[in-house]
GULO-531795 format. One record per residue (C-alpha): x, y, z. Coordinates in Angstrom, 2 decimals. Layout:
BEGIN
X,Y,Z
...
//
This chain:
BEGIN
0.00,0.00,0.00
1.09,3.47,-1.04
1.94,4.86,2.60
0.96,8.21,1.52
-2.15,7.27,0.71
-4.45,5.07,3.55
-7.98,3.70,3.66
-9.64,3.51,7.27
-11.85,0.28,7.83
-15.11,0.52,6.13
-18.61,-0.94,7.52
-19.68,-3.17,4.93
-23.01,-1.87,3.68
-24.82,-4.76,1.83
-27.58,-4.77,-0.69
-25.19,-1.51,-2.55
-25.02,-2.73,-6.55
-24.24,0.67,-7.44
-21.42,2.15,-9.08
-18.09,3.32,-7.30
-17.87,7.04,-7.59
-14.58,8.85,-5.95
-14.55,12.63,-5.26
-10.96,14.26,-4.51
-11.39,17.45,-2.09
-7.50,19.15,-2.33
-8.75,21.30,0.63
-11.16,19.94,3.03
-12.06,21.57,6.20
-13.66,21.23,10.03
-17.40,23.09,9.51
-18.33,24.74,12.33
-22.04,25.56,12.01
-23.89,27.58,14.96
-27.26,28.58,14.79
-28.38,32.04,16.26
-31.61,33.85,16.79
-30.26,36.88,14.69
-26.73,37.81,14.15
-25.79,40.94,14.73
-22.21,42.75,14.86
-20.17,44.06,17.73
-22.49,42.05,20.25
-22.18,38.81,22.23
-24.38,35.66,20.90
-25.50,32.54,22.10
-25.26,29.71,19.60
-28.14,27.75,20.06
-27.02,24.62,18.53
-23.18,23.68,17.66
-21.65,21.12,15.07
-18.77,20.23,13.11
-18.54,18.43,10.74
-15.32,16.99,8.22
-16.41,18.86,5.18
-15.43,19.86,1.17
-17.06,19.81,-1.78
-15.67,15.84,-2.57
-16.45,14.99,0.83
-20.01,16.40,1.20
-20.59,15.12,-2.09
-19.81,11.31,-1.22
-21.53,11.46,2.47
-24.58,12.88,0.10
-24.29,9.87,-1.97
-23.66,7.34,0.89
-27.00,8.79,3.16
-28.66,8.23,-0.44
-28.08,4.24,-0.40
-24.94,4.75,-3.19
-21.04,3.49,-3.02
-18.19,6.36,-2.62
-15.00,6.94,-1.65
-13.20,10.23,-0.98
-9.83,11.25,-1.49
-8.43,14.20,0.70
-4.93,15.15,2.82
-5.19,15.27,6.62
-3.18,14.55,9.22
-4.12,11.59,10.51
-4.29,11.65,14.09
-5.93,15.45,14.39
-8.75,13.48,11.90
-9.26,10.52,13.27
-12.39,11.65,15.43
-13.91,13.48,12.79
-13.75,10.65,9.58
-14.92,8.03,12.01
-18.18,8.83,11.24
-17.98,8.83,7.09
-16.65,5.35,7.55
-19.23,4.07,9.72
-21.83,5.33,7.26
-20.19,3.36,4.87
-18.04,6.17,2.93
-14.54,4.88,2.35
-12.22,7.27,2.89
-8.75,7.60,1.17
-6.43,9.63,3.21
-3.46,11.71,1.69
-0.92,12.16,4.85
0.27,15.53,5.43
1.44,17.19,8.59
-0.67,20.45,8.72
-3.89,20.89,9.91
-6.91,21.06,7.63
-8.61,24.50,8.18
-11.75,25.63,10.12
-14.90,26.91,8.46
-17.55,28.76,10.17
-21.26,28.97,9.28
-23.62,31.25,11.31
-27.46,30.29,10.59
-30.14,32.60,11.67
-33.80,32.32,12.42
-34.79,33.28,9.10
-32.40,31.21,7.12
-29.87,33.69,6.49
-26.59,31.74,5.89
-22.81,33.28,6.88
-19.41,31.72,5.92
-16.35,32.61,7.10
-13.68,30.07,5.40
-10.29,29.82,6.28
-7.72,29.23,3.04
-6.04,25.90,4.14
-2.88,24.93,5.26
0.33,24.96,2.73
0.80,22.10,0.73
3.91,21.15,-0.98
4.91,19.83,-4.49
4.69,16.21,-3.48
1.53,16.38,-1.95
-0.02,17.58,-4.85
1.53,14.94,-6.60
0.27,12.58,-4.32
-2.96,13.93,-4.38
-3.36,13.53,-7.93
-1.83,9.67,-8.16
-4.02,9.06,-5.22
-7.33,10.02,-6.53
-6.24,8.32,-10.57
-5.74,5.54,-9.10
-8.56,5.10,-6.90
-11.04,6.15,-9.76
-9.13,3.63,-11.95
-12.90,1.61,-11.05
-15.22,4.26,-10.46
-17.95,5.39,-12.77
-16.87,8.76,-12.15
-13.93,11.00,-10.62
-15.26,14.37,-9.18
-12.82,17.08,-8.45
-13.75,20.50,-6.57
-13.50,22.92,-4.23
-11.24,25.58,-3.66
-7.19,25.05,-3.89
-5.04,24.96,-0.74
-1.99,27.64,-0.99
0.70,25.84,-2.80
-1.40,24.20,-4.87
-0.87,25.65,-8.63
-3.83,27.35,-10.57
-3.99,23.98,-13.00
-4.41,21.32,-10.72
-7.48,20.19,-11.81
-6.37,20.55,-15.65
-3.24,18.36,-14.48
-5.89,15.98,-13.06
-7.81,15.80,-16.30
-4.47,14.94,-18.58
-3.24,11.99,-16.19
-7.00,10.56,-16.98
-7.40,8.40,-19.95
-10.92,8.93,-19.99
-11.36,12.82,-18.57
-14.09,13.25,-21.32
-16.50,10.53,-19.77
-15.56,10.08,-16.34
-13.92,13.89,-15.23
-16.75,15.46,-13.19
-15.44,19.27,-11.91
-16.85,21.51,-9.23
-14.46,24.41,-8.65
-14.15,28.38,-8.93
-11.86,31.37,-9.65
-8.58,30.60,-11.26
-8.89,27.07,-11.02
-11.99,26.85,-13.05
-10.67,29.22,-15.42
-7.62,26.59,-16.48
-9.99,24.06,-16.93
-12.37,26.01,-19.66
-10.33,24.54,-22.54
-9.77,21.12,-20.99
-12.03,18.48,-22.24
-14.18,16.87,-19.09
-17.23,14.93,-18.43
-19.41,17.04,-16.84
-18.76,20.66,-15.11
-20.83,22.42,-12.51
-20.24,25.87,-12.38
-23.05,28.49,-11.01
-24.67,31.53,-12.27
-21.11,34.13,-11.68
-18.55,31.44,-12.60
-20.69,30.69,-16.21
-20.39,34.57,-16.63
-16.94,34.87,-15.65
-15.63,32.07,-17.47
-17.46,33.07,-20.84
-17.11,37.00,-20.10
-20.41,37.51,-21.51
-23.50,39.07,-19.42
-26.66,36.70,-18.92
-29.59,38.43,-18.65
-31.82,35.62,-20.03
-32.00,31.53,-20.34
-31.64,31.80,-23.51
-28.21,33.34,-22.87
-27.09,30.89,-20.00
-27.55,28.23,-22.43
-25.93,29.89,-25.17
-22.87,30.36,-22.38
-22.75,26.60,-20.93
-23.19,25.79,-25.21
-20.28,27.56,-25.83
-17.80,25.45,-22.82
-19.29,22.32,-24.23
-17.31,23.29,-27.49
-14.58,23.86,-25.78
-14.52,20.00,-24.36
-17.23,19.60,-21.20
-20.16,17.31,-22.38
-22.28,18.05,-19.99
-22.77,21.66,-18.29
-24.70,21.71,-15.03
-25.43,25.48,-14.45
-26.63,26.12,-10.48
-29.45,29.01,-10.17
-29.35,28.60,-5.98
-32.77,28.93,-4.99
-33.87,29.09,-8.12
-33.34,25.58,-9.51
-30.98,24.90,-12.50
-30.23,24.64,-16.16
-29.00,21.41,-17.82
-27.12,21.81,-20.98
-26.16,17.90,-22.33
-27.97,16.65,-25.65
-30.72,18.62,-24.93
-31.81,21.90,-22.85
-33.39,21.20,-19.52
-34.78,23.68,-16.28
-36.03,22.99,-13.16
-36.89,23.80,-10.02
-37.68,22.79,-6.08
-38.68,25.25,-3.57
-38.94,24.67,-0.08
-40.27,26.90,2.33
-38.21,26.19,5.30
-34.48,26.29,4.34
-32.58,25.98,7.07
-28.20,25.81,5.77
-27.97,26.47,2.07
-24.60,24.86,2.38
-24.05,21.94,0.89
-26.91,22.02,-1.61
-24.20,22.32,-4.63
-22.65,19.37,-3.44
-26.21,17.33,-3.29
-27.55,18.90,-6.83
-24.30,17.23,-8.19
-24.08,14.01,-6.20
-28.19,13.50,-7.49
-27.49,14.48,-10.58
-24.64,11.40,-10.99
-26.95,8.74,-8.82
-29.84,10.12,-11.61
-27.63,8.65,-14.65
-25.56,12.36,-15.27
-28.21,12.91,-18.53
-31.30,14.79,-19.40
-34.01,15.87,-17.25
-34.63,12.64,-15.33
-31.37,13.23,-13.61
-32.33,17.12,-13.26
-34.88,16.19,-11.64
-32.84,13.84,-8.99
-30.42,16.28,-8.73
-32.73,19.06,-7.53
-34.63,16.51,-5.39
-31.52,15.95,-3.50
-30.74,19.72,-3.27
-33.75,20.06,-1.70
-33.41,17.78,0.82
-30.07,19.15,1.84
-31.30,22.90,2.50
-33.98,21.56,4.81
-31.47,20.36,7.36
-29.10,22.34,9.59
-26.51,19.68,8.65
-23.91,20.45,5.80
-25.37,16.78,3.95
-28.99,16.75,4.61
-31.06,13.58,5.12
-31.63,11.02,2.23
-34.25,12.57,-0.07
-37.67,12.09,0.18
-40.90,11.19,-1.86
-41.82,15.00,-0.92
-38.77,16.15,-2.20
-39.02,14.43,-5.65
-42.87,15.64,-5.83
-41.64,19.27,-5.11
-39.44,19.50,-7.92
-41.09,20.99,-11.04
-39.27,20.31,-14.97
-39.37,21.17,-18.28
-37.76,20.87,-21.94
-39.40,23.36,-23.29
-37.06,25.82,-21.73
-38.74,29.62,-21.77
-35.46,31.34,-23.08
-36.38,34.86,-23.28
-37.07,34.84,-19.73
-34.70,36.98,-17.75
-32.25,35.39,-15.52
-33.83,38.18,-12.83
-37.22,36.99,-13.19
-36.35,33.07,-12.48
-34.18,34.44,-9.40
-37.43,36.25,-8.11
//
């Protein structure tokens, strides 16, 4: 066994005939999430509830798949002994986790939920990570994938990471163009817009960063994710928040699932993604998973919600026949 890379002991979780997926997270973190009556500055608060959580994009996205009856692994650095208390858990659930040794500590994020809903985030950037460990990171998570349906890669870099990581990720993969899934931001989104990948998730900013083009309408958010798809992604996942989200594959797809008591918005990414792989990755009947799981996520004060519901597949509302004039402001209202 690689002895930078080690796998705790799994529960064995029968009756599972689905297919491996591994997510890499380059820069996981502790969440700290405290909920508040109302948060306001300069005074002195009582949390009313306190968790933490071992958290990233790759990590939230496997727990999401594992609480949804689905096989994953995650791939992440840590030091081993100040994580040991915290990945207990995702291996008890039944989420195998591949650990990358380093000697730094992950970092701390905190999220302040009020009353109302309103979500704060205050991240921390990570520890420094050196040559090596990138490299490790990146042999790690190849070969772990080498049987997995699909290889997702996000979240933000830690310092010392370089800008292309991801786009080095996607050249040591002999099949980036149908098993690459990518969930990232900023500069490290930006290398991979001429990189040829399976399926991409960026949101409503990062589509109009990446394309530098202004998206007032559907019509012009499909035009956008259109244009990345001839630049290599297949399939382009575009995330409205609240609002639901447009699928750009083979076809055009929209949908949508309210909820009326959100109570921690983060983490619904992660589970819109993680559904939209368990739903097949194509068309609107894995939309429609996809925002089914979101749904379920934002109802919980937990960073992974709860396994989805019947309600939560009955809330969400679809269509093909996209309404492309609309404005991008009206569908956020």
């Amino acid at each position: 066994m690689d002895p930078a890379s080690r796998a705790a002991p799994v529960r064995e979780v029968p009756n599972r005939p689905s297919p491996l997926i591994t997510t890499l997270t380059p820069n996981p973190s502790i969440d700290r999430t405290l909920s508040i009556g109302r948060l306001e500055r300069g005074e002195v608060l009582r949390a009313t509830t306190a968790t933490a959580e071992f958290a990233g994009k790759g990590v939230n996205l496997a727990r999401a798949l594992t609480a949804n009856g689905r096989r994953a692994q995650a791939v992440f650095p840590g030091n081993p002994d100040g994580l040991a208390d915290l990945i207990a858990p995702l291996n008890e659930s039944g989420t195998q986790t591949r650990l990358v040794a380093i000697e730094g500590a992950v970092r701390t994020n905190l999220t302040i939920i009020e009353d109302d809903g309103t979500t704060t985030k205050i991240n921390e950037s990570g520890p420094q990570i050196s040559e090596s460990t990138c490299e490790a990171l990146l042999d790690a998570a190849v070969r772990h994938a080498a049987d997995s349906q699909w290889l997702v890669a996000g979240g933000s870099l830690p310092p010392g990471a370089p800008a292309d990581f991801y786009a080095q990720l996607a050249t040591r993969l002999p099949d980036a163009n149908r098993k690459l899934v990518i969930d990232a931001s900023g500069a490290a989104l930006e290398r991979m817009a001429h990189t040829p990948c399976a399926v991409a998730k960026p949101n409503l900013e990062e589509l109009a960063s990446l394309t530098e083009k202004p998206l007032w309408t559907l019509g012009d958010v499909v035009d956008a994710a259109s244009e990345l798809q001839s630049r290599g992604w297949e399939t382009v996942l575009v995330s409205l928040g609240s609002s639901g989200a447009v699928l750009v594959d083979d076809q055009v797809s929209y949908g949508n699932s309210p909820a009326s008591d959100i109570r921690n918005t983060v983490g619904a990414g992660d589970a819109l993604l993680a559904g939209f792989l368990a739903g097949g990755a194509k068309g609107p009947t894995a939309l429609r998973n996809a925002l089914a799981w979101a749904r379920a996520a934002v109802r919980s004060t937990d960073t992974v919600g709860p396994p989805c519901t019947a309600e939560d597949q009955a809330a969400v509302t679809m269509t093909t026949d996209v309404p492309l004039e609309m404005s991008v402001g009206q569908v956020l209202r």
